[in-house]
C-alpha positions in Angstrom: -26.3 -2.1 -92.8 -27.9 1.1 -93.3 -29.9 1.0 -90.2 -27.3 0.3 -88.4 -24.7 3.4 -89.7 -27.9 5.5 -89.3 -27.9 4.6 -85.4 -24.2 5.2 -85.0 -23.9 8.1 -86.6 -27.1 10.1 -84.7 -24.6 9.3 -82.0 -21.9 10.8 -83.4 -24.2 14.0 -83.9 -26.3 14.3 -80.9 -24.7 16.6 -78.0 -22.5 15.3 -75.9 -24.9 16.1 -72.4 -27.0 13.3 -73.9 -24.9 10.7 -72.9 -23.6 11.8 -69.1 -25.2 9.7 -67.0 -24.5 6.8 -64.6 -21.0 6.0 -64.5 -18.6 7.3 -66.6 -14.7 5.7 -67.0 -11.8 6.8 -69.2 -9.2 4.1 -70.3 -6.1 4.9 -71.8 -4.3 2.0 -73.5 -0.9 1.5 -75.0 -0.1 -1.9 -77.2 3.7 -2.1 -78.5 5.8 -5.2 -79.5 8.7 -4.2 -76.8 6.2 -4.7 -74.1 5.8 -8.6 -75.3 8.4 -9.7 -78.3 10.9 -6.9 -78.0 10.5 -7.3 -81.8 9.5 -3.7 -83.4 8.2 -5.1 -85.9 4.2 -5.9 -87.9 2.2 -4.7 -85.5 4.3 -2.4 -83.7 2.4 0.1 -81.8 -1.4 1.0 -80.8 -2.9 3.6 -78.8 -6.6 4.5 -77.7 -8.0 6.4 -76.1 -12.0 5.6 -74.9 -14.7 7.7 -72.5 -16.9 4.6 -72.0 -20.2 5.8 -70.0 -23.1 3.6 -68.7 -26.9 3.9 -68.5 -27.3 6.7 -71.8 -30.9 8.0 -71.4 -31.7 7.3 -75.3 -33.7 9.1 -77.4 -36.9 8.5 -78.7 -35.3 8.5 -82.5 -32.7 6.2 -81.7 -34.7 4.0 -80.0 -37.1 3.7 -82.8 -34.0 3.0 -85.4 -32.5 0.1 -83.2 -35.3 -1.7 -83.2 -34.7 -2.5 -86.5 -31.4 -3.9 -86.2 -31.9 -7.9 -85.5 -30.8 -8.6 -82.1 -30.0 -5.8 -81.0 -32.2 -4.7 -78.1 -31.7 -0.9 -76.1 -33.2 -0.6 -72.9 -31.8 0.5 -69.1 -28.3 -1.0 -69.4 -27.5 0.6 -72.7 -24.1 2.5 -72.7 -22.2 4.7 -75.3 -18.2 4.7 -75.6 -16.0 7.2 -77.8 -12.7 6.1 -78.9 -9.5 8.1 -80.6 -6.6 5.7 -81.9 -3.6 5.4 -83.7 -2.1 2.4 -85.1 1.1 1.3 -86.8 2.0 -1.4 -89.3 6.0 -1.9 -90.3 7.9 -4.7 -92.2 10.1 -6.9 -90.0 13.8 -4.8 -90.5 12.6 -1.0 -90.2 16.3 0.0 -90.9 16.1 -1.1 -94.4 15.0 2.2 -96.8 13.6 0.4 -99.6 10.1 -1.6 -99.2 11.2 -5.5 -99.1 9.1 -7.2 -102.1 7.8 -10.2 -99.7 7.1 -8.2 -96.6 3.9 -6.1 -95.3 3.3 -2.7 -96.5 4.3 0.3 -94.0 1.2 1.9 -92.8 -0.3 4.0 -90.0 -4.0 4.5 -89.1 -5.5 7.4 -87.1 -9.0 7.2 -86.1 -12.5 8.1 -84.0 -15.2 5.6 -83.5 -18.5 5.8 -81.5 -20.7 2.8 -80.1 -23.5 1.0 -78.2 -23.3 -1.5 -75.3 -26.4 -3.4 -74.3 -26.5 -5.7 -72.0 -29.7 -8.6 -72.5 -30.7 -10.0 -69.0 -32.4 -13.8 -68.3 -33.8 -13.8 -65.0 -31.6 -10.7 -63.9 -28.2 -12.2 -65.0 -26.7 -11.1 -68.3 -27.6 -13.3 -70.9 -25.6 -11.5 -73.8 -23.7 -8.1 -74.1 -23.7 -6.7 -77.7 -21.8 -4.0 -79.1 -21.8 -2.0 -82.6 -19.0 0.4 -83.4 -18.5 2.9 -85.7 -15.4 3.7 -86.7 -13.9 6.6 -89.1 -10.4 7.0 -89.4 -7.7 7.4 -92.8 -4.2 5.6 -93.4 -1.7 7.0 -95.9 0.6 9.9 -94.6 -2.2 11.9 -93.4 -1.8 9.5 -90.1 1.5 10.6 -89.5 2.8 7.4 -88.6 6.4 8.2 -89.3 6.3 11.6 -87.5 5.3 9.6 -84.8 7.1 6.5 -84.6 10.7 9.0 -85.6 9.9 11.0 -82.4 9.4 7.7 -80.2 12.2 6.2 -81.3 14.4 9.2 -81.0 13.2 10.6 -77.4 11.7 7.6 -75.8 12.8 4.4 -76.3 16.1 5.2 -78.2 15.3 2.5 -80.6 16.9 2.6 -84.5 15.9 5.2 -86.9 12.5 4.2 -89.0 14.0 4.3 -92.4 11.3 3.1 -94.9 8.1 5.4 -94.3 8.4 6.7 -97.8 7.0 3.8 -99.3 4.0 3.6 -96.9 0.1 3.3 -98.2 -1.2 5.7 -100.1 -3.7 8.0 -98.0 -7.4 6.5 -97.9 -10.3 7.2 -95.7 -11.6 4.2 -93.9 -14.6 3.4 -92.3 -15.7 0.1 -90.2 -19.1 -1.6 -89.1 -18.5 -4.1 -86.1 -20.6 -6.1 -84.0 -19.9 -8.7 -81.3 -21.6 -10.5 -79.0 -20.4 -12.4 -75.8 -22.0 -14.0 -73.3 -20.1 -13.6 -69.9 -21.4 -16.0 -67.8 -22.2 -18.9 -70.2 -20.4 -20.8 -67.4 -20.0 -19.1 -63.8 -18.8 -20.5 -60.6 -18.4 -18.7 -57.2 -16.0 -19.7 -54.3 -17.3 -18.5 -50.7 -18.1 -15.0 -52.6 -14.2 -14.9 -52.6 -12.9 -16.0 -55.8 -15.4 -16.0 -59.0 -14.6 -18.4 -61.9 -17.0 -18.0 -65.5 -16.0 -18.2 -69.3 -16.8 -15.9 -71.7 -17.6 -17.1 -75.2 -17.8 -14.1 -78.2 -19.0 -13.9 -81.9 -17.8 -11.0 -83.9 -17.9 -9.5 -87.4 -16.2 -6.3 -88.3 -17.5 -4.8 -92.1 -15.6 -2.3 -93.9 -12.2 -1.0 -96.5 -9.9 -1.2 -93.6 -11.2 -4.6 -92.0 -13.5 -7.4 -93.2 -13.7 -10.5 -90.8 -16.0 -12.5 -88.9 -14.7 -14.3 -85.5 -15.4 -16.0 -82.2 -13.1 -17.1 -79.1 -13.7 -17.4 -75.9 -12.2 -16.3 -72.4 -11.8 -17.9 -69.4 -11.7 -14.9 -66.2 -10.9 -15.4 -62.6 -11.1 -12.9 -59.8 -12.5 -10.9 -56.6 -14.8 -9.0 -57.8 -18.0 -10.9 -59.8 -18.8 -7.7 -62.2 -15.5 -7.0 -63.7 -14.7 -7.0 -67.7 -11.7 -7.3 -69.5 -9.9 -3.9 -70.4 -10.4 -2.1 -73.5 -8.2 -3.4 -76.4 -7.0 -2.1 -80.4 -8.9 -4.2 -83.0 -8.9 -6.6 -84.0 -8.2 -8.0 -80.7 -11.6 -8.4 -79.4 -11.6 -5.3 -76.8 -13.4 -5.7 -73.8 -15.0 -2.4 -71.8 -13.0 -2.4 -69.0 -16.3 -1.7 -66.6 -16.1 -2.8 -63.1 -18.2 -2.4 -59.9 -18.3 0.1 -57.0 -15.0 -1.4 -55.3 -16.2 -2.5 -52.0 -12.3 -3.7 -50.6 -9.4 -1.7 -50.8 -7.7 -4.6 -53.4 -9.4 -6.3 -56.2 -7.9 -8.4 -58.5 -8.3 -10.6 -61.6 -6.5 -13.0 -64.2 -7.7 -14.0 -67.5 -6.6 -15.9 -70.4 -8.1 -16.7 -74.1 -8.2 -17.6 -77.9 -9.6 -16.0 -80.9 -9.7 -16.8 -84.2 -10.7 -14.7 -87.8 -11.3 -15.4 -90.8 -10.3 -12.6 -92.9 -11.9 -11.0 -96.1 -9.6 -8.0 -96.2 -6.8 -6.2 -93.7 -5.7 -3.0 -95.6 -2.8 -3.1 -93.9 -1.6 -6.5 -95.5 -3.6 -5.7 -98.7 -2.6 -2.0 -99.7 -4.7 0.4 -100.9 -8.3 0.1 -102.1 -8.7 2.8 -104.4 -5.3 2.6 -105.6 -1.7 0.8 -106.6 0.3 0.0 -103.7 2.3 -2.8 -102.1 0.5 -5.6 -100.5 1.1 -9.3 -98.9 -0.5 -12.7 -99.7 -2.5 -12.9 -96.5 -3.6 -15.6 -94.9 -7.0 -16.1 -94.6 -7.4 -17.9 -91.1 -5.7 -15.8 -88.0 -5.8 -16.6 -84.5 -4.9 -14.5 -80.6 -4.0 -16.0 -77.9 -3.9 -13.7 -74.9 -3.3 -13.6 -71.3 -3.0 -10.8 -68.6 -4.2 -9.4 -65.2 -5.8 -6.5 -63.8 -5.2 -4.8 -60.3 -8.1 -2.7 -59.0 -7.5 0.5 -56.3 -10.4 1.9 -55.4 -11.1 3.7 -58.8 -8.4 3.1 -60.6 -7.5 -0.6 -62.1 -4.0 -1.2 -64.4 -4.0 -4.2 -66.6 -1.4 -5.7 -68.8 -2.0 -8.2 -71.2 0.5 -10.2 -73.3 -0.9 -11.3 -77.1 0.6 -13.7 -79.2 -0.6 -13.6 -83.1 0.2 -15.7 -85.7 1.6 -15.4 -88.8 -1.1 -13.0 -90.7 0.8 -13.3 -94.3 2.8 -15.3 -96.1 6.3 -15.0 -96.1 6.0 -14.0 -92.5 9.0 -15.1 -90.2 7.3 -15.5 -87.4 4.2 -14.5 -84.6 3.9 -11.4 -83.8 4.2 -10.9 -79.9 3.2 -7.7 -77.8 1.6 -6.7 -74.8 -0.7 -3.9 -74.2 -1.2 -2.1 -70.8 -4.0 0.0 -69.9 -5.1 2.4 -67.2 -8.5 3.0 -66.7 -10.3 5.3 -64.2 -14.0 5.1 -62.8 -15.6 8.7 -62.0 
C-alpha cells in the first residue's frame, strides 16, 4: 500500500509538462437519475471531469517505485489521467425536511484523483490493462452538495426544492486506493474488418474511508472500430478510459452491455461518518450494475450514453436505483 500511494502521489507532484505526450483526450461526463429512472433519488447526480493522456515519458524515480508493486508493469504504453468530480447521495423523498430514520444519509462528495494506465502485451495484442487511482476528495458541507443540487433544481431542471441538506454527513476528508484489471480481448472476433465482436472481463478492488470493495464483471462490446474503450464513468461503476483510434471513416460506432458485482466493506455514503456520529443505513454487503449504452464517433469527437441499473445497496431500500450517464469526450 505504501508503495503504491508513493507512485501516485509523485504524480500528483511532478510538473504537469511531464505527462504531454502522445495523445491527449478530455471527457466530460454527467450521471443523473432523470436521464434513466426519472427518480431523483440515492444516487442522484455525478459529474467528472478527466484529461486522460497516453504514452507519459516516466521518470527514472517512478519507474524504480512501480516495480515494486506486484503486477504492475510500466513501459511504452503507460498513460496518466487526472480527474475532478462531484457526487451526490439523497434519501428517496427529498421534499421531506427531517432525515427519515430507515433511509440513506444526505451526502455530497467533491474530489481530484490521479492515475496510471498500462497496458501488458502477448505477442503484440493486449493481454491486460491495469489501472491504480488515487483519489482525494472530502464529504460533509464543505462539498456543497446542497448549493449545488438548490441551484440545479431551481434554474435547470425546475425540479422540487431539496429540503433535507441540514442533516447531511458530517465534513471528512477521504482518500481512495483502486486497482482494476481487465482483459479486453479475452475473447475477440472480427467480421470482414467491419464489425468487431470481444468481451471484456475485469477484477477490481478499491481501498480507503470513503469506499472499501473488491469486484469483477465483465463486458461484452461490439463495433467499427477494433481499438475503442468504453467511456469514462463515476465509481464505483467500473469507468472505462474512453481512448479510441485515429478515426479512419467519417462514422464509427459501438454498442456495449455488462454486469458487475461488489462486495462491499464500507460505502460512507450508506455508513455515515468515520470519525464521527451520524446517520447511516444497514447496507447490504453484495451489490451488482448492470449497464448498457452506445457510443457515436465523429472524427475527434465521440458522445456516449449509457443507462445503469443498481440494486438495492441498503436495506429498507424501495427499490433499484436507475440512471444513465452521458459523456462527451474529445481526442487532440
Amino acid at each position: 500500500m505504501k508503495n503504491i500511494l508513493s507512485v501516485l502521489i509523485c504524480f500528483i507532484i511532478l510538473p504537469l509538462n511531464l505527462a504531454i505526450a502522445g495523445d491527449d483526450y478530455i471527457s466530460l461526463s454527467h450521471e443523473n437519475d432523470n436521464m434513466g429512472g426519472n427518480s431523483d433519488r440515492y444516487y442522484t447526480s455525478g459529474a467528472r471531469a478527466t484529461w486522460f493522456n497516453e504514452s507519459i515519458k516516466v521518470p527514472p524515480v517512478i519507474d524504480q517505485m512501480a516495480d515494486e508493486i506486484p503486477s504492475f508493469d510500466l513501459n511504452e504504453s503507460t498513460s496518466v489521467f487526472y480527474t475532478l468530480g462531484h457526487n451526490l447521495y439523497t434519501p428517496a423523498d427529498i421534499k421531506v425536511e427531517e432525515q427519515p430514520e430507515n433511509d440513506r444519509p444526505w451526502a455530497a462528495f467533491i474530489y481530484g484523483s490521479v492515475g496510471l494506465s498500462t497496458t501488458t502485451q502477448n505477442n503484440s495484442v493486449p493481454d491486460h490493462i491495469d489501472e491504480l487511482e488515487f483519489t482525494l476528495g472530502v464529504v460533509g458541507p464543505e462539498a456543497m452538495g446542497k448549493p449545488v443540487q438548490r441551484f440545479v433544481h431551481k434554474y435547470i431542471s425546475g425540479s422540487p426544492d431539496p429540503r433535507g441538506w441540514k442533516n447531511q454527513l458530517d465534513f471528512e476528508p477521504g482518500a481512495i486506493v483502486s486497482w482494476q484489471r481487465r482483459m479486453p480481448y479475452a475473447w475477440y472476433r472480427s467480421y470482414n474488418d467491419a464489425v468487431h465482436a470481444r468481451i471484456e472481463p475485469n477484477f477490481s478492488v478499491s481501498l480507503g474511508n470513503i469506499y472499501t470493495y473488491a469486484g469483477t464483471g465483465a463486458s461484452v462490446i461490439l463495433g467499427s472500430q477494433k481499438h475503442q474503450d468504453t467511456p469514462p464513468r463515476v465509481r464505483p461503476a467500473l469507468p472505462g478510459t474512453g481512448v479510441f483510434a485515429d478515426n479512419t471513416n467519417l462514422f464509427d460506432w459501438q454498442v456495449f452491455a455488462g454486469i458487475d458485482g461488489r462486495l462491499v466493506g464500507r460505502n460512507i455514503f450508506l455508513d455515515g461518518n468515520t470519525f464521527s456520529n451520524s446517520h447511516s443505513v444497514d447496507k447490504k454487503y453484495l451489490v451488482g450494475d448492470a449497464n448498457a449504452g452506445i457510443s457515436l464517433l465523429f472524427g475527434n469527437t465521440r458522445l456516449s450514453y449509457t443507462l445503469n441499473v443498481r440494486t438495492k445497496e441498503f436495506h429498507g431500500q424501495s427499490e433499484e436505483s436507475i440512471f444513465g450517464s452521458l459523456t462527451l469526450t474529445q481526442k487532440f
